[in-house]
C-alpha positions as CSV (number, residue, x, y, z in Angstrom):
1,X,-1.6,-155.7,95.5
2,X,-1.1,-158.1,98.7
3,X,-0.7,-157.5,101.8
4,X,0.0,-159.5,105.1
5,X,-2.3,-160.6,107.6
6,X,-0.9,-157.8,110.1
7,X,-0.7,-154.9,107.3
8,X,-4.6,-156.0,106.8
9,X,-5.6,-155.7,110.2
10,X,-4.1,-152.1,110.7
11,X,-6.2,-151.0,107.4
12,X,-9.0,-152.3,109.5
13,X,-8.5,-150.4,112.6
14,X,-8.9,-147.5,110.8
15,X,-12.5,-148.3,109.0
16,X,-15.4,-147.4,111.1
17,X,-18.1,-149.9,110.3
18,X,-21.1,-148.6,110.9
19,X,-23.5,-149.0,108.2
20,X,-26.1,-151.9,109.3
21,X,-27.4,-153.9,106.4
22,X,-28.4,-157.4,106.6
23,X,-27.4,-157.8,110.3
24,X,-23.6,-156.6,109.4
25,X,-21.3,-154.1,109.8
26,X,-20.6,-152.7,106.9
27,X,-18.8,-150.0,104.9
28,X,-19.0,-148.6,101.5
29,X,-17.3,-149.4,98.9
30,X,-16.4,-147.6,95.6
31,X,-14.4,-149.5,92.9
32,X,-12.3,-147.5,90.1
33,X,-10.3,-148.5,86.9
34,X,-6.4,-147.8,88.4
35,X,-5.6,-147.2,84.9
36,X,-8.3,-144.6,83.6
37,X,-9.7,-143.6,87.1
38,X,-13.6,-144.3,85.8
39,X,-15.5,-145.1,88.8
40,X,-17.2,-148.6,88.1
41,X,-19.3,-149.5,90.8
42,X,-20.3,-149.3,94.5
43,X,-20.8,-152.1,97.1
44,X,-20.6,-152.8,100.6
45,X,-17.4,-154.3,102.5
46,X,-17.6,-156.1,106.3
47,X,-14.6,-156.8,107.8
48,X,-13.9,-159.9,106.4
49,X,-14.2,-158.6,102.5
50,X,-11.7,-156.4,103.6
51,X,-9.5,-158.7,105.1
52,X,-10.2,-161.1,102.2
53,X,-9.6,-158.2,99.5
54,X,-6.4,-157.0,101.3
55,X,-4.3,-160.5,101.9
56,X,-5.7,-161.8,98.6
57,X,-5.7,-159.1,96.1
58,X,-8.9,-160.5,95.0
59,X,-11.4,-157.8,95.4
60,X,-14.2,-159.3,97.3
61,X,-17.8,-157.5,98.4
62,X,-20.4,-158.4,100.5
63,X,-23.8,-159.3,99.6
64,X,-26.6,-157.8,100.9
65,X,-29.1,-159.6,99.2
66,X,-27.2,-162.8,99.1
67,X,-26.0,-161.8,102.3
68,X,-22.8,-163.8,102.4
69,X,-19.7,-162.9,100.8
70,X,-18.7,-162.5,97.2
71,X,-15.8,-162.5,95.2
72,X,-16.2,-160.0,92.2
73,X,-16.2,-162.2,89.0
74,X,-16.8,-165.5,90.7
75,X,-19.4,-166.4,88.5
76,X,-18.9,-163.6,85.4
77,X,-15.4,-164.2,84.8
78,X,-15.2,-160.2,85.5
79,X,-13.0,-159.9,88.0
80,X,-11.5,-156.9,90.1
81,X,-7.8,-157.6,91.0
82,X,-6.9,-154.6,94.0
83,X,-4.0,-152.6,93.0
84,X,-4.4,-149.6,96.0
85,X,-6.9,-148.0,98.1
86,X,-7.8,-145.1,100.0
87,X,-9.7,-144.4,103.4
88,X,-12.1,-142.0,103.9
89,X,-11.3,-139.3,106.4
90,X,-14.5,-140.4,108.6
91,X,-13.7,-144.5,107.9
92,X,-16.9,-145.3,106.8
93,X,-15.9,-145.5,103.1
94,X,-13.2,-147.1,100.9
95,X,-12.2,-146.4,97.2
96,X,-10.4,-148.9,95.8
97,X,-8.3,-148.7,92.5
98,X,-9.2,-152.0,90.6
99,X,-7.5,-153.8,87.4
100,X,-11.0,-154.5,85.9
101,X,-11.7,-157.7,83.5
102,X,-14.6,-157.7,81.6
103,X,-17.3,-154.9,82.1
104,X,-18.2,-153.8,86.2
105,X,-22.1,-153.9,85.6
106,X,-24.2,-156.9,85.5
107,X,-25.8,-155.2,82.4
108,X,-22.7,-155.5,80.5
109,X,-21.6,-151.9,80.8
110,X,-18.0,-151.2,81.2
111,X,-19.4,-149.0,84.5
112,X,-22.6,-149.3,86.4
113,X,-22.8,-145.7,85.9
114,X,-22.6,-145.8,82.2
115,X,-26.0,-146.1,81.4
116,X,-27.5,-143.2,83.0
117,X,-24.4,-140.9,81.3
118,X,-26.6,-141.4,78.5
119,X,-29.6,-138.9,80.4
120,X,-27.4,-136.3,79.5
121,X,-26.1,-136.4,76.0
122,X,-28.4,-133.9,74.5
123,X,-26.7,-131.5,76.9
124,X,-23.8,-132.9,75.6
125,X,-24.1,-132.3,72.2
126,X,-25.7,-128.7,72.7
127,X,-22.0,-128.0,74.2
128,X,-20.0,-129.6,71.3
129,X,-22.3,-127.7,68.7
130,X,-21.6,-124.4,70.1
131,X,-17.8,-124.9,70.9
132,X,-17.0,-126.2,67.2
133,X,-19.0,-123.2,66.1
134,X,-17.1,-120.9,67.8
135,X,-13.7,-122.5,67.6
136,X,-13.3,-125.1,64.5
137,X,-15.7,-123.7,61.4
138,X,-13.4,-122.0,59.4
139,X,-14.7,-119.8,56.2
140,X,-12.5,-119.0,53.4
141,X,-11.6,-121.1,50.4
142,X,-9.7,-124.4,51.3
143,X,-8.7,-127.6,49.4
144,X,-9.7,-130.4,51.4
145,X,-8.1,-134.0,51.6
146,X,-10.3,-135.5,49.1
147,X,-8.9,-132.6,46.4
148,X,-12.0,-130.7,46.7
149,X,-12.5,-127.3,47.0
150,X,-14.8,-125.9,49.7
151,X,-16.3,-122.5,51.5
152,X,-15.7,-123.7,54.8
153,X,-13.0,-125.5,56.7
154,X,-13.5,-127.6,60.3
155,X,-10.2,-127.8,62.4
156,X,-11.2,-130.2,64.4
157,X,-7.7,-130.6,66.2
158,X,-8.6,-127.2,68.2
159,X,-11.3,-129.9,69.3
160,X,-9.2,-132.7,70.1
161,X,-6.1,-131.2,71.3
162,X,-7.6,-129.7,74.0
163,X,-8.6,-132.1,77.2
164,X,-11.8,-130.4,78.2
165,X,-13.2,-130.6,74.6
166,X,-11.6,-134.2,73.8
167,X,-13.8,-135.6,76.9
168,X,-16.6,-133.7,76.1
169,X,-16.3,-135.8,72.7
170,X,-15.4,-139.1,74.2
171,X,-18.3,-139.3,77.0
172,X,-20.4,-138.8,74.0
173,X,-18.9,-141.5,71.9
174,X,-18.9,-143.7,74.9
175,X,-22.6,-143.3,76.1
176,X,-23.5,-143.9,72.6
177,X,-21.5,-146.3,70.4
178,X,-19.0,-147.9,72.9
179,X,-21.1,-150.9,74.0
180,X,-20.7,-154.8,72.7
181,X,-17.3,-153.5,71.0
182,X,-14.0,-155.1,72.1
183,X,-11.8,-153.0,70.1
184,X,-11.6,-149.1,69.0
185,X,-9.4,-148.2,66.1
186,X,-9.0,-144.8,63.7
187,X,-6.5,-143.9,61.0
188,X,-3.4,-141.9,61.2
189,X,-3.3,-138.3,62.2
190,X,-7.0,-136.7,63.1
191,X,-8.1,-139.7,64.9
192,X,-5.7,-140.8,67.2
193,X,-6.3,-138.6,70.0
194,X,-10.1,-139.8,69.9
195,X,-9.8,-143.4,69.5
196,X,-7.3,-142.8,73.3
197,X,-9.6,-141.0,74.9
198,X,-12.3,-143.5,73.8
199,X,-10.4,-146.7,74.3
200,X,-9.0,-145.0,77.8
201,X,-13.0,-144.3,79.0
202,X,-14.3,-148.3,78.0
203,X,-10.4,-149.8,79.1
204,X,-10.3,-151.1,75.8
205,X,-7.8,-151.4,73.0
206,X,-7.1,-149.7,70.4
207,X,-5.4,-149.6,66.6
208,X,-4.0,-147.3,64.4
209,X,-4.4,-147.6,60.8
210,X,-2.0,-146.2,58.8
211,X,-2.7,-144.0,55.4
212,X,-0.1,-146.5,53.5
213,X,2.4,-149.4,53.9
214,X,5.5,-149.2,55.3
215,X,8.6,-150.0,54.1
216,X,10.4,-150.0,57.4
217,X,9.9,-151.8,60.9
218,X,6.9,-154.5,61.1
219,X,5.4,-153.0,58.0
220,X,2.5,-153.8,58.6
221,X,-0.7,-150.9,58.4
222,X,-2.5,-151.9,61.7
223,X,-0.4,-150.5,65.0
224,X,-2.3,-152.5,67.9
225,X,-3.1,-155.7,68.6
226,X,-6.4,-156.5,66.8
227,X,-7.6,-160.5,66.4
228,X,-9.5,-161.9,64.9
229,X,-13.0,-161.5,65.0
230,X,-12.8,-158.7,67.5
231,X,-15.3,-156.4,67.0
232,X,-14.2,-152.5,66.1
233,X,-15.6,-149.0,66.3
234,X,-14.1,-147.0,63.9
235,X,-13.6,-144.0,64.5
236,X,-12.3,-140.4,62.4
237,X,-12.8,-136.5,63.6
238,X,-14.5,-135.6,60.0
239,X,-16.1,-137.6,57.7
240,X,-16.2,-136.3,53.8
241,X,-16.9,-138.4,50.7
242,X,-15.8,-141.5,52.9
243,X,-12.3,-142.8,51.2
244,X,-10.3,-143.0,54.4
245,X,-12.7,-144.8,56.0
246,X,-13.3,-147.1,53.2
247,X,-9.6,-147.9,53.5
248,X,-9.4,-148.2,57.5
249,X,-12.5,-150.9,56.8
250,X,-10.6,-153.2,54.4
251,X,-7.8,-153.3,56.4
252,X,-9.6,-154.1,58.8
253,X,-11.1,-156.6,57.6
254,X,-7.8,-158.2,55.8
255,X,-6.5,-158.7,59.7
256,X,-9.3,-160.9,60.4
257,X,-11.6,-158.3,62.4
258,X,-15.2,-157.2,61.7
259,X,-16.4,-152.7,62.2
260,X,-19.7,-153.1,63.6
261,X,-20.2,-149.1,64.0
262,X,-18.3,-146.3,62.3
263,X,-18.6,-142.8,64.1
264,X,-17.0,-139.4,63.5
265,X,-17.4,-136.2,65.2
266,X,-18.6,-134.9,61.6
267,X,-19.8,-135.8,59.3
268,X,-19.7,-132.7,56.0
269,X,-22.5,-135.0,54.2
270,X,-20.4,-135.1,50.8
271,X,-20.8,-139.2,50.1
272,X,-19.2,-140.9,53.1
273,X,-22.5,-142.8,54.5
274,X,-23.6,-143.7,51.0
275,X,-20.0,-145.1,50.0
276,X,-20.0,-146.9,53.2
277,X,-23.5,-148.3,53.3
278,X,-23.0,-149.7,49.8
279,X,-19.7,-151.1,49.9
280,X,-20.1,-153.0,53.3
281,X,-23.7,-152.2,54.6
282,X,-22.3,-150.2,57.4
283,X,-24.0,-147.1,58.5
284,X,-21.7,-143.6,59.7
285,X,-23.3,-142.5,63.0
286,X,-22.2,-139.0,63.3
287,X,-21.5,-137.4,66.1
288,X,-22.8,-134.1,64.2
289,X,-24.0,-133.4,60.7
290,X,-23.4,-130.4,59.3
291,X,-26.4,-128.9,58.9
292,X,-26.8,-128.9,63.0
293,X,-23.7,-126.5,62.2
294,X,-25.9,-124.0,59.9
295,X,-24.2,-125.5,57.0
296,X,-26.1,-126.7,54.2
297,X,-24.2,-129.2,52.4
């Protein structure tokens, strides 16, 4: 987003800067992902980081310890191209919807908030406890993908299909497994609305790994763009004796990319962390095990 000299200056009749720091006039800024709408980080404008962010496109802060101004990604490579903005009703405040590159935070996290989500995960996972006790743990007698029989039953799509409980299960995945990871992937059906709703939160990537080849179209068992040496979180809604995921990690790895982490909502403890452990020396970091469900395995 560009606009002229003229359209600038009328967006800047309407700020009220009033905010002294370092001898300026200044005005808050707040910076989101356009695409997701994850706030990323919050800085201070004068008028000519507006006027610079506005004609250029290029969002552009001021400095208050630097105190001059400063082009986001100047020096990171992580820069914030301006693709709207809003005014706040009082002027003193501008939220601008940003086309991120690279992670916001000096720290490396996709947000500056990111890190302090991770204060509140135990609360998180209290939540996600109850509601998949209450709405996914099924008793009865079941066959279960891997052919075995079982007493109990999680339907975890009454987790994932529904958007409160889906990003109650992403924040968690984000907080804890989403960081040094260019790439989140998960196999055909369970997994798919996860590895969105993760990929969406870190404005990442993402891959779908089919069960089996296909004989039409490209053919081909990976459905995203993955290079090579990108590194993966893998990602499934239950985790059993660990065969699907074995086969989502050599395929994987037969396009060139590397899983660094391997997460599921849960995990039934019937073989999968052993089978992956062995085979690659990869651990499963559940989201749950079932035992926190009053399961014994």
């Amino acid at each position: 987003m560009k606009l002229s000299t003229q359209e600038a200056n009328k967006v800047l009749e309407r700020l009220d800067f009033k905010r002294r720091l370092a001898e300026n006039d200044l005005v808050v800024a707040i910076a989101r992902d356009w695409a997701t709408g994850q706030i990323l980080m919050q800085a201070y404008m004068d008028r000519a980081a507006v006027l610079a962010t506005l004609t250029t496109g290029k969002v552009t802060y001021w400095s208050t310890s630097r105190r001059k101004l400063w082009v986001k990604g100047e020096e990171s490579g992580s820069t914030q191209a301006l693709k709207g903005l809003k005014i706040d009703c009082d002027g003193d405040s501008i939220l601008l919807d940003v086309e991120q590159a690279g992670p916001a935070c000096h720290k490396g996290y996709t947000s500056c908030y990111d890190e302090y989500e991770i204060l509140g995960v135990d609360e998180l996972k209290e939540e996600l406890i109850r509601i998949t006790r209450q709405d996914a743990l099924l008793f009865g007698d079941f066959t279960l993908t891997s052919g075995r029989k079982s007493t109990y039953y999680l339907n975890m799509k009454r987790i994932i299909t529904r958007p409160r409980t889906l990003s109650l299960v992403s924040r968690l995945i984000e907080a804890l497994y989403l960081k040094d990871i260019d790439m989140v992937a998960g196999p055909e059906l369970g997994a798919v609305p996860l590895v969105v709703a993760v990929a969406m939160r870190g404005n990442l990537p993402y891959a779908m790994i089919r069960k089996g080849e296909r004989a039409h179209g490209t053919q081909q068992r990976v459905e995203g763009e993955m290079g090579k040496g990108d590194r993966v979180l893998l990602i499934d809604d239950v985790a059993t004796t660990g065969g699907s995921l074995v086969g989502c990690v050599e395929t994987i790895q037969a396009a060139g990319a590397r899983v660094v982490r391997v997460t599921c909502v849960v995990d039934r403890k019937e073989g999968a962390a052993e089978l992956l452990r062995s085979k690659f020396g990869i651990e499963l970091m559940p989201l749950l095990t079932i035992d926190e469900l009053g399961i014994r395995p």
